[in-house]
C-alpha positions, 0 to 999 in steps of 0.5 A, spaced: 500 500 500 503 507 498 502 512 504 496 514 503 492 508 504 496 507 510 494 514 513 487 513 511 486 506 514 490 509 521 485 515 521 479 510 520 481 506 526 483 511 530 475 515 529 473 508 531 477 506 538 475 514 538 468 513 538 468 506 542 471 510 549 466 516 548 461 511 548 464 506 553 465 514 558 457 515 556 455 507 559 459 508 564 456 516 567 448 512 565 450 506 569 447 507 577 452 506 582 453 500 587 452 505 592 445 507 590 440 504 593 434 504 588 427 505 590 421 499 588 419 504 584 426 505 579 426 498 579 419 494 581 419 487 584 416 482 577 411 477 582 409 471 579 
């Protein structure tokens, strides 16, 4: 491959693993703490 290529492939790669640690930060901010403790309203109990 000629040095173009290579540099468009090491800039798709980047933008990928770029995208994968921003979403990876967001599901981790949304994800509730151990700590938390949720009411029965936030996380019902199914009865069977």
């Amino acid at each position: 491959m000629n040095q173009s290529e290579d540099n468009k492939i090491e800039s798709i790669d980047k933008k990928i693993k770029e995208k994968e640690k921003a979403e990876q930060i967001v599901k981790d901010y949304l994800k509730p703490s151990c700590d938390e403790e949720m009411t029965e309203d936030d996380y019902p109990r199914l009865e069977e």
